[in-house]
Legacy VTK file of the C-alpha trace (Angstrom):
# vtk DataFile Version 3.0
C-alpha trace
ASCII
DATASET POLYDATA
POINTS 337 float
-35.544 63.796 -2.203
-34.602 63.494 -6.124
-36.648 64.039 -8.796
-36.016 61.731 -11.603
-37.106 63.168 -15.062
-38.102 60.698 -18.133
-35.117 60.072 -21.011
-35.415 63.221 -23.492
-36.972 65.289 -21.062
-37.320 68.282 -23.022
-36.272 71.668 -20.886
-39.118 73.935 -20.033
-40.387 70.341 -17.996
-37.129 70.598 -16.626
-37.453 74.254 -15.326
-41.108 73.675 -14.777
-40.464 71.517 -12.004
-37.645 73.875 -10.574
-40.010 76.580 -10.560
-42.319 74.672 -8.585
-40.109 73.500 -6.087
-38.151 77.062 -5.225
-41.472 78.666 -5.350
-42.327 76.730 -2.184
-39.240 77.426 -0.375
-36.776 74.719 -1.063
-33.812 74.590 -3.173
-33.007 72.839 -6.159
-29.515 71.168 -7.760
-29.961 70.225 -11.609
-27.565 66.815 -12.371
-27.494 66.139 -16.073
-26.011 63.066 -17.188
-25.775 61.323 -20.299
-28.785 59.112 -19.567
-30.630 61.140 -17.006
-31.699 64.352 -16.152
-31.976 64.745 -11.909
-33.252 67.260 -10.002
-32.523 66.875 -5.999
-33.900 68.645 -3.629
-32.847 70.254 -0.458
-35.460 71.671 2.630
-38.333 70.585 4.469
-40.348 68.725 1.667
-43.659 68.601 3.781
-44.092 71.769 2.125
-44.478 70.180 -1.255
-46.624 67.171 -0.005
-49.919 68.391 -2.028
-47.852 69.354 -4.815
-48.240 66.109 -6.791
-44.926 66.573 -8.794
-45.093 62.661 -9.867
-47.723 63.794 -12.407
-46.092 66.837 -13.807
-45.040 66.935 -17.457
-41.333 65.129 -17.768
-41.361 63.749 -13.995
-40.942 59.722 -14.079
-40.114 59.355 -10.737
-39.555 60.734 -7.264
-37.063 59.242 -4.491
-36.364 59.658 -0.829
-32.628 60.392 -0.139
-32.358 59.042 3.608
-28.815 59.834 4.151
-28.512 63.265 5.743
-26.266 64.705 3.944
-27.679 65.882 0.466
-25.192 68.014 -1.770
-22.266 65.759 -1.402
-24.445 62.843 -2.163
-23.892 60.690 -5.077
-27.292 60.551 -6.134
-27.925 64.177 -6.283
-24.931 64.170 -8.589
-24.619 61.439 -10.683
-21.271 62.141 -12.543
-18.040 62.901 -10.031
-17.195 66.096 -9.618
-13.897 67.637 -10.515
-12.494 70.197 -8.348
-9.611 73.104 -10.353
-7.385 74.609 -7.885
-6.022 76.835 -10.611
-5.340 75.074 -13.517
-5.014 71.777 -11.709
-7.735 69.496 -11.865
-8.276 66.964 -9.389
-11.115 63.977 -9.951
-10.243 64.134 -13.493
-8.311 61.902 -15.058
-4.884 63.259 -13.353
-3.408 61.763 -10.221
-2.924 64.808 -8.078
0.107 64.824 -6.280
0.261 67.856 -2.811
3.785 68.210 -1.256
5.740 70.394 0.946
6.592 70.437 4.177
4.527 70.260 7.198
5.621 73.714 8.347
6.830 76.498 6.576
10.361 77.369 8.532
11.570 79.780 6.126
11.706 81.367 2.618
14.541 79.180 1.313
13.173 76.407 2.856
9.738 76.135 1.201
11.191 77.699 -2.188
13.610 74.988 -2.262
11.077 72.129 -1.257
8.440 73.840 -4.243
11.309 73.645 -6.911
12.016 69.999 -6.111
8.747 68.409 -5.476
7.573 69.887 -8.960
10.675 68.439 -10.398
9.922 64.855 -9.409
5.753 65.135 -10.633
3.967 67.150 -7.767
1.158 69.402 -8.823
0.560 71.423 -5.839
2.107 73.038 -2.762
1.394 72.187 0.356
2.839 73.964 3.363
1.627 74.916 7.268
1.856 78.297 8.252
-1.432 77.691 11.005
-0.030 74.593 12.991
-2.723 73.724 15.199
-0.243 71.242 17.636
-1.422 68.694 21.111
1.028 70.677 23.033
0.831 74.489 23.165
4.574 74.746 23.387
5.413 73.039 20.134
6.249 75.292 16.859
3.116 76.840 15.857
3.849 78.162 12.372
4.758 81.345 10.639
0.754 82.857 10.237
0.879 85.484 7.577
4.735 85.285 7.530
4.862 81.886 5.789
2.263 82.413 3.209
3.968 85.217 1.925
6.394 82.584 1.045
4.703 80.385 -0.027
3.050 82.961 -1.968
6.924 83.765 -3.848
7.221 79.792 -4.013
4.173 79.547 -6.504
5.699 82.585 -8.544
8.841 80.990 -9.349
7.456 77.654 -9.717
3.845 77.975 -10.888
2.664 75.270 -8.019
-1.166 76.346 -6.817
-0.702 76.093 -3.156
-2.310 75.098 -0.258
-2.945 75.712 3.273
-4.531 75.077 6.568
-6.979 77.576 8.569
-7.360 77.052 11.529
-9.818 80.529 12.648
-12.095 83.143 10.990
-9.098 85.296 11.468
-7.036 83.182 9.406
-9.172 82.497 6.732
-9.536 85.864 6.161
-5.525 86.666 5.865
-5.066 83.268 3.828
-8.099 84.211 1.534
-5.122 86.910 0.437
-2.615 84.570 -0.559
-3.521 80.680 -0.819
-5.566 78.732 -3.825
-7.188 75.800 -1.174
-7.887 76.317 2.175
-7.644 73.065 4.243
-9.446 72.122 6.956
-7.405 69.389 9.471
-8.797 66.855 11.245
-8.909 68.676 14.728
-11.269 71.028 12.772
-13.929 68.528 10.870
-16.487 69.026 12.975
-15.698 73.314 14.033
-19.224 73.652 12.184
-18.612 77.780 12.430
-15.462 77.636 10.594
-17.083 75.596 7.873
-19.884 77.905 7.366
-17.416 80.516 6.892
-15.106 78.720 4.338
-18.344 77.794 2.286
-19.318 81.768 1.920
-16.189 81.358 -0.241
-15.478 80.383 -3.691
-11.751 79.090 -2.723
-11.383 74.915 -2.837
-11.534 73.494 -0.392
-9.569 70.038 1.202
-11.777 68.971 4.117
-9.284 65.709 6.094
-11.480 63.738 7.958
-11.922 63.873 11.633
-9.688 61.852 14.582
-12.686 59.150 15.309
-14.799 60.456 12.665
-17.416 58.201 10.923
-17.334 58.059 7.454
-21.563 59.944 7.344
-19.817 62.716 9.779
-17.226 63.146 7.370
-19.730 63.819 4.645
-22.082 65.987 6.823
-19.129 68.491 7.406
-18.325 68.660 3.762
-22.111 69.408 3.436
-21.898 72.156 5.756
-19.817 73.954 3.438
-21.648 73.174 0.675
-24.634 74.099 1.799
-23.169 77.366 2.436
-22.738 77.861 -1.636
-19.061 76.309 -1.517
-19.314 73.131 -3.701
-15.658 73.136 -4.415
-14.585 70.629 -2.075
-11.717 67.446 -1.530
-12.125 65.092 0.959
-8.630 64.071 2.280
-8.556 60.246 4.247
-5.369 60.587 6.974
-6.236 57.906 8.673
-7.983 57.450 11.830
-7.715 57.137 15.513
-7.793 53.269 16.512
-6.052 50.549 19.253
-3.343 50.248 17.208
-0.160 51.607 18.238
2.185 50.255 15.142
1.658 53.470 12.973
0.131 56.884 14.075
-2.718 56.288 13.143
-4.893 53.848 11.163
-5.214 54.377 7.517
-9.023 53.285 6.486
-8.094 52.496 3.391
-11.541 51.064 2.460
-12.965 54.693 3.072
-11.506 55.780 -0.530
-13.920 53.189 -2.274
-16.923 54.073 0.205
-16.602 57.572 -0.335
-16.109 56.735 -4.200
-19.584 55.156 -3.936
-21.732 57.561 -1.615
-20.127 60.454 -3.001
-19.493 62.191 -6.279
-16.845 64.196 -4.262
-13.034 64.127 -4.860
-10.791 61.889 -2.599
-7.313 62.074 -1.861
-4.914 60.140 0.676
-2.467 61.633 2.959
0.051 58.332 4.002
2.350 60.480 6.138
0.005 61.606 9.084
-1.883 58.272 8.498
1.490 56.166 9.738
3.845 58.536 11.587
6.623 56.851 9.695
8.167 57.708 5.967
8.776 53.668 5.465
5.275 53.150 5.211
4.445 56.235 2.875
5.475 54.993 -0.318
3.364 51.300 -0.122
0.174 53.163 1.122
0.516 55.954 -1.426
0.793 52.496 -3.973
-2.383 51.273 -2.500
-4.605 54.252 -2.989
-4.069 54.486 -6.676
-5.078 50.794 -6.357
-8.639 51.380 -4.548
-9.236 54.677 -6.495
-7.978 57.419 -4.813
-7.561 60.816 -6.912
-4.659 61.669 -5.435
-1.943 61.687 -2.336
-0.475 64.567 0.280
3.112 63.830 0.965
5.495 65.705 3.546
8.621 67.039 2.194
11.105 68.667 3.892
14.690 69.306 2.620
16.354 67.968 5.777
13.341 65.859 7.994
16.106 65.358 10.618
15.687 69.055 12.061
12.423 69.780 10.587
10.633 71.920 13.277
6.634 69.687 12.810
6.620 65.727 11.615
9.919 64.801 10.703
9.715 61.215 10.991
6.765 61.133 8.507
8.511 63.512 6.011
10.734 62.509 2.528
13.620 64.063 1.726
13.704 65.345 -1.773
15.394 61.998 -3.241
12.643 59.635 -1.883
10.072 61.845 -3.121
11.501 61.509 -6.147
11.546 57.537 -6.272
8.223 57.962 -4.377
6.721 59.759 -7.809
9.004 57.638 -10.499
7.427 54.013 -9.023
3.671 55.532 -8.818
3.619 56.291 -12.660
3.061 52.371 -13.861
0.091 52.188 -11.183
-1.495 55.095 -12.140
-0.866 54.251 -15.721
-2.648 50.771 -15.103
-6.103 53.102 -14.056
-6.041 55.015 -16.763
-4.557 57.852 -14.756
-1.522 60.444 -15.022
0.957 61.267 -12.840
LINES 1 338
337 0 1 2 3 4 5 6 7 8 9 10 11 12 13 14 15 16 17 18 19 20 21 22 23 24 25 26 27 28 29 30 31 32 33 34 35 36 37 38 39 40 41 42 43 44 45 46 47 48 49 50 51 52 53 54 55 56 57 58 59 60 61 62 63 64 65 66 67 68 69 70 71 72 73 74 75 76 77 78 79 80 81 82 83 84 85 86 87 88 89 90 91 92 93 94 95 96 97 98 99 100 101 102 103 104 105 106 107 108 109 110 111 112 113 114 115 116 117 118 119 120 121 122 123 124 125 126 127 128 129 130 131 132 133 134 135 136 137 138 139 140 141 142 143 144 145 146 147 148 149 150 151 152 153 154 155 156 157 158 159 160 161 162 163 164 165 166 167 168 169 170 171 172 173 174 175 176 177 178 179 180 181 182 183 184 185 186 187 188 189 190 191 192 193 194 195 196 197 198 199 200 201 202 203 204 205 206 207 208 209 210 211 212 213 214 215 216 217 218 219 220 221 222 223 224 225 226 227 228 229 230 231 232 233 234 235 236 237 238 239 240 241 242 243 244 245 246 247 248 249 250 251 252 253 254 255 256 257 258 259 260 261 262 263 264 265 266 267 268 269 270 271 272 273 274 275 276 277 278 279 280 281 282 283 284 285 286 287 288 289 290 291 292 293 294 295 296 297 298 299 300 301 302 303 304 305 306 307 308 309 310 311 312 313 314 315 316 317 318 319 320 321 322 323 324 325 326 327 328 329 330 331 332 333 334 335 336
């Protein structure tokens, strides 16, 4: 439930009201805006049923939050939250731009993709080195190998970077090296591994599941929040439908959903979502249009013998153009690029 306090609450009703509530059990998240002061609350509130906070001191309200995820909900934070990975900022008013290549192949290959994508406008590095792949026989990254470059890559170029996890095992070795761990969409709903990831304070860019609804998407990103984590990016890649044209189905509509159940972060990646670079560049156009903080774009140096999703990849030039014709439309809502 939230508790809605009265305009110019004045603090000690504020704390007051937190006191009363953790004293029974539950747990508390304070939401100041510049109207109104909210206080949700998370746990079994049968506990405070003969607590009569609606007549406490400050209180001008109390209402039921039916949605079962809590934390991640807009209306137990009002304003939307901006996540730094580093000195990057992303649900501010910067659109975020992650490249790199699906998988890390080599040191020259990921320093050189690093060095160009942050030429053209990218702000982070993205970059496999826990490929998680539908046949066991297909490339399955570098593991510690290709962080460590990736780790060099963000010396010379000064790129936060980030990563997928895949295991407790690798969370712990990438905890060493990476700024945001990512969980893919084979992993949305691996509830252990997002228990673990929210005992940590690293970001965190949570893609949404295969067939995943849009209330199990939010439920996993509450798992890790409810862990202590709030630090986390939701990441639309489209999803699992009857259509066979692209790779998969971008839900384009889930950037404005999110945008209104959620005071989370939401960026778009338009590679995995179509299978197909000719498509990246209009979709990446379309989720600055519906409000999208930001985009994940493959780039790889040579996508015709990349070793993981070379089809879907840009080389180096189109990322380029890619970056130079999203400036006016993020210009045009009040974004930068």
């Amino acid at each position: 439930m939230i508790i809605v306090m009265k305009p110019n609450v004045i603090e000690q009703d504020i704390k007051n009201v937190i006191n009363l509530v953790e004293d029974h059990g539950l747990k508390t998240h304070l939401s100041t805006g510049d109207q109104i002061t909210i206080i949700g609350v998370v746990g079994d509130k049968s506990k405070l049923s003969k607590c009569n906070i609606e007549l406490m001191g400050g209180v001008e309200k109390i209402v039921p939050v039916t949605e079962s995820y809590k934390l991640a909900n807009k209306k137990f934070n009002m304003n939307s939250s901006i996540i730094k990975v580093r000195d990057v900022e992303i649900g501010g008013t910067k659109f975020v731009i992650m490249a790199g290549p699906c998988a890390i192949e080599n040191e020259k290959q990921i320093i050189e993709t690093a060095h160009a994508i942050k030429k053209s406008g990218a702000s982070i590095l993205r970059g496999g080195a826990y490929k998680p792949r539908t046949s066991p026989y297909s490339f399955q990254g570098l593991e510690e190998e290709g962080l460590k470059y990736m780790a060099k890559a963000r010396e010379e170029t000064g790129l936060p970077i980030v990563c997928e996890v895949t295991s407790l095992k690798s969370v712990e070795t990438a905890y060493k090296y990476v700024d945001m761990f990512q969980i893919g969409a084979r992993n949305m709903q691996n509830f252990y591994l997002l228990k673990e990831i929210g005992k940590t304070n690293t970001p965190v860019l949570l893609k949404r599941g295969l067939s995943a609804t849009i209330d199990e998407w939010l439920n996993a990103a509450e798992y890790i929040m409810s862990e202590g984590n709030k630090n986390v990016v939701l990441c639309e890649r489209g999803i699992r439908t009857f259509e066979t044209a692209t790779r998969n189905t971008l839900d384009i509509s889930a950037i404005p959903i999110i945008k209104h159940k959620s005071h989370l972060p939401i960026i778009v990646d338009p590679c995995h979502a179509t299978g197909k670079r000719a498509y990246v560049n209009p979709l990446s156009k379309a989720s600055v249009a519906v409000g999208a903080d930001g985009i994940m774009v493959e780039v790889h140096p040579n996508p015709a013998v990349a070793l993981s999703d070379g089809p879907q990849s840009l080389p180096p030039d189109e990322f380029e153009l890619l970056c130079n014709e999203l400036r006016p439309f993020s210009n045009l809502v009040g974004k930068t690029l």
